[in-house]
N, C-alpha and C positions, 0 to 999 in steps of 0.2 A: 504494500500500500504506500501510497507518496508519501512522503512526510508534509503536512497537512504546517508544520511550523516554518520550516525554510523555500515551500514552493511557492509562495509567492510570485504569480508571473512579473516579469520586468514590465513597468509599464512605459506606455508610447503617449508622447505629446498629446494631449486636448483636441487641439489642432485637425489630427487625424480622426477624428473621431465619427464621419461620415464618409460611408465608402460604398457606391454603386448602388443596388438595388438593397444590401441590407448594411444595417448599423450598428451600432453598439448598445442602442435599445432593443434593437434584437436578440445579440448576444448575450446580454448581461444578466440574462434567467439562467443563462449556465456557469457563471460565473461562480466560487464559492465565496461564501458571507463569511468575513472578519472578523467582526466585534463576538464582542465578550458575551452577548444576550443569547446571538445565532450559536454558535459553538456550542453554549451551553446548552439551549430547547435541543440541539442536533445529539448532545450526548444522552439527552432524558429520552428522547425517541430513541435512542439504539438500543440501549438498555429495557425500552418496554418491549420490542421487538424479540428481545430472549424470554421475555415472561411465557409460560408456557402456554394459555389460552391464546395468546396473540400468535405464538408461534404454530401453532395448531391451525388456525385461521388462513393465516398468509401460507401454509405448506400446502394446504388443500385450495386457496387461489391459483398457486405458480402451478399446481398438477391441473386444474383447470386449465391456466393456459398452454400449458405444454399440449394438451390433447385437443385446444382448438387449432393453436396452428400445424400441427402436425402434418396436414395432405399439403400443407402449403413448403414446404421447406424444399430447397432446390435441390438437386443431386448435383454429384460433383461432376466436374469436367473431365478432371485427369485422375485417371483410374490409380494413381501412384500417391495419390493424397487419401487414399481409402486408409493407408497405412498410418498417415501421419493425425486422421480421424481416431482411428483405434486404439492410438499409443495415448491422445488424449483422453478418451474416457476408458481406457484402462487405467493408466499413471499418471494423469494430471500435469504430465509434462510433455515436452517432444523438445526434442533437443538436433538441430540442423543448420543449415549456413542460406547467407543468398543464393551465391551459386549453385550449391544443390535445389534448390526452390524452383531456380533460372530464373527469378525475380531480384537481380540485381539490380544498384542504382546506377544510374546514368553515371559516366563519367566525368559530368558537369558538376553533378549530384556529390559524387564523392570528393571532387575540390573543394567544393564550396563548405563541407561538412570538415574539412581539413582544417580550414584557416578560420570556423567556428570554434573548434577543438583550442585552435592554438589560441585565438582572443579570449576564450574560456580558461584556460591553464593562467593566463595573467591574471586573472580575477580576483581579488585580495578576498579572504571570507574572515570571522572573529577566532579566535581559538575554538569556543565551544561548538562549532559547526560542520561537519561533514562533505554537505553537499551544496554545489554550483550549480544553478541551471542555464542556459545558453537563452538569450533572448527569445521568445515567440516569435515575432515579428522576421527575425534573421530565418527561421525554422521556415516560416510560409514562403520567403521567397528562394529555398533550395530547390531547383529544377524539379515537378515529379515529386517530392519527399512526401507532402502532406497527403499528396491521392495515392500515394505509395498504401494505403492500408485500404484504400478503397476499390483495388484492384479484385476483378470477380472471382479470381483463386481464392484469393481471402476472407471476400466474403461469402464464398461460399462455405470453405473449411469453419469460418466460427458460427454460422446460422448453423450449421449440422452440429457442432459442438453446443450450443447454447439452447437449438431448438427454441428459438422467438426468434420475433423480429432485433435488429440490430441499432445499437447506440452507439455511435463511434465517436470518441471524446480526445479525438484526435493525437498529437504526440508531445514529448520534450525530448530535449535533450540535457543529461546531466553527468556532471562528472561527480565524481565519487573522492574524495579527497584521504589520500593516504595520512593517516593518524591513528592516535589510542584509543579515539572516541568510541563507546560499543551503544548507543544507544537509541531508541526509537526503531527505524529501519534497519540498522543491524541488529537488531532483539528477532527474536521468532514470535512471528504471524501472521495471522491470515488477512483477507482483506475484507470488507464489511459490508463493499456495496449491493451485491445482487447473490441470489445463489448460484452463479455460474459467471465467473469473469474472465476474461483472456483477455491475459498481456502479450505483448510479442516484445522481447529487448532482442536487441540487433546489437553488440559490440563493436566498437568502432576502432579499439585497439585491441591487442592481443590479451589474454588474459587466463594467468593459473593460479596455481592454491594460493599463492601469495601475495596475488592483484586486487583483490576483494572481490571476487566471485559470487554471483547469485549463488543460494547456495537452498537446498530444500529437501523434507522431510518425504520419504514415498507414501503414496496414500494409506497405505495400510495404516502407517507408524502414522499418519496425521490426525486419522481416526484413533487412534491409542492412546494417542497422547493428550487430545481432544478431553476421552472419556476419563481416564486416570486422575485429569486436574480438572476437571469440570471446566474444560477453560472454553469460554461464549466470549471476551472481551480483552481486548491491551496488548500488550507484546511482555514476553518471556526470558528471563535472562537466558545464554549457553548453560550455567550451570543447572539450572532445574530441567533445562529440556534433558542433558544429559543425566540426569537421575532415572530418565524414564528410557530414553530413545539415544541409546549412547553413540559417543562420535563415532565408530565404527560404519553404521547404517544412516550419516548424513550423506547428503548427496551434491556435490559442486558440479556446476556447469560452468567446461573449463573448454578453451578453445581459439580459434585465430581471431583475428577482426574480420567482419561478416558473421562471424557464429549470430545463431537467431534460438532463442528460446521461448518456446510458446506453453505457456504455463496459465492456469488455473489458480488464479491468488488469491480466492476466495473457499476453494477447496484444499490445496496446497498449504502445509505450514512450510514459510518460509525466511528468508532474511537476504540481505546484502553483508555478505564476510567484509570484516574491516581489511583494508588492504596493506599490507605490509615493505611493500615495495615500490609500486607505481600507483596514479592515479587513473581512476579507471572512467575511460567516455562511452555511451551508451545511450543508444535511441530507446523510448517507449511508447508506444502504439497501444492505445487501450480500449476494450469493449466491454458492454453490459450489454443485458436487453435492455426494454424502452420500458417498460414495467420494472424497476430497479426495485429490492425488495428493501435497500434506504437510499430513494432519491437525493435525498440533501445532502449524499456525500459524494453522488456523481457529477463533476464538474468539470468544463473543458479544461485540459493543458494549455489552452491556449489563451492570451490576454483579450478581452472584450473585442479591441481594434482589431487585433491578427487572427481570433476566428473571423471578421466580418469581411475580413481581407480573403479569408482563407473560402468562405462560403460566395461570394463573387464567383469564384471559377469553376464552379461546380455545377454541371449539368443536373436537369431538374429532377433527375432520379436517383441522385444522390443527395438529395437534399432533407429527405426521413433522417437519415444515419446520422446525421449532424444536430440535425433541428428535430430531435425526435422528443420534446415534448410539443412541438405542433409547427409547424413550417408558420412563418409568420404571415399574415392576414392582407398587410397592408398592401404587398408589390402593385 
């Protein structure tokens, strides 16, 4: 799950704050709230959400909708993602590169993401912080990157994986800052917003046990560990997971730059391993359905301006995926 404390999108001048057919009054319902009031109602709903009547409630809505949309869900195109179907709702993860995908990015695409990386690496952060994110704005105008998740492969692989309709909450880009820090997103946990979410991280540099590696729990051992600590909320230290799920049976996703990880962080106990050696750059691509079982915590990656920027170029059939609490009215 982001860290909800340091992502903060960078924001863009005032100025820009009107762009073609939509604007930043349009985007700004996906936006996340701030203040001390919204956080707070946002943690009292999560929390009612594990009560067991409510949770009884909502498990027998989301089976409702699974069984409505169900005749509607596409089949896939290429018969070699049937695998990479299976591997997710066996293991909760799938573990690949672009080029095995052949969903590589342009070659325009990977400069431009070069010399982001490098303006990122200059980024001064406080001691107590972790993580960098790379402007929104810079992100929308990399060749390709943002429709890069909206490509029909993909959406076809996460509609069969999530079974609903699709929310696509677009991408960031962050580096991971090598330090002692172990805390929030390096803790183990799951993610909170829907019962079924997919991420895709894309490494942008290389990355092993000692780079700070996504690292995750196999589902068996997430359900185990789940039931053992009653655990429904927060993140975990390495010590108590290892009391139950010892380091032996953790799992790192280690690999070149292009490696792509398609995980379930809602299903998934997982973490970002603190990095030891290098700092680590890394695209996120995130999906829910459009029915999220806690809306108020799915929010674009992207700054109000740079989705409005980003929704501009988007042909009128990809405009659910973005704008999926309602395409806006006004055009």
């Amino acid at each position: 799950m982001q860290d909800v404390q340091t992502a903060r999108p960078t924001a863009i001048p005032a100025a820009q704050n009107t762009i073609g057919r939509f604007t930043t009054r349009d985007t700004q319902p996906y936006q996340y709230r701030w203040d001390l009031a919204s956080r707070s109602m946002h943690y009292l709903r999560s929390r009612g959400v594990t009560l067991y009547p409510v949770e009884r409630l909502r498990n027998r809505f989301y089976r409702s909708m699974l069984k409505r949309h169900a005749a509607n869900i596409p089949p896939l195109s290429e018969p070699r993602d049937a695998h990479i179907l299976n591997s997710l709702r066996q293991d909760g993860v799938y573990i690949t590169s672009l080029s095995e995908l052949g969903l590589d990015f342009s070659e325009a695409a990977h400069s431009r993401l070069t010399d982001i990386c490098i303006d990122l690496q200059r980024q001064p952060l406080p001691p107590n912080e972790f993580v960098a994110y790379a402007p929104s704005e810079d992100l929308v105008e990399v060749p390709g990157l943002a429709n890069w998740g909206l490509q029909p492969r993909i959406l076809e692989i996460v509609e069969n994986y999530l079974q609903l309709p699709i929310a696509y909450h677009g991408m960031h880009l962050r580096r991971d800052i090598r330090n002692l820090l172990e805390a929030r997103s390096r803790c183990w946990h799951f993610d909170l917003e829907d019962n079924r979410t997919l991420k895709m991280i894309v490494y942008l540099n290389d990355v092993e046990l000692c780079d700070g590696p996504f690292q995750y729990l196999g589902s068996d051992d997430s359900i185990e560990l789940r039931q053992q600590m009653n655990y429904r909320l927060g993140y975990l230290d390495p010590e108590s997971v290892d009391k139950i799920i010892p380091k032996s049976r953790w799992h790192s996703a280690l690999g070149k730059a292009g490696t792509v990880v398609m995980v379930d962080t809602a299903r998934i106990i997982h973490r970002g391993k603190r990095s030891e050696r290098t700092d680590r750059h890394a695209l996120f691509f995130d999906y829910t359905s459009r029915k999220p079982k806690r809306p108020y915590y799915c929010h674009s990656l992207l700054t109000p301006e740079a989705m409005a920027t980003f929704a501009n170029t988007l042909p009128e059939k990809h405009l659910p995926y973005v704008f999926w609490r309602g395409i806006p009215s006004h055009r």
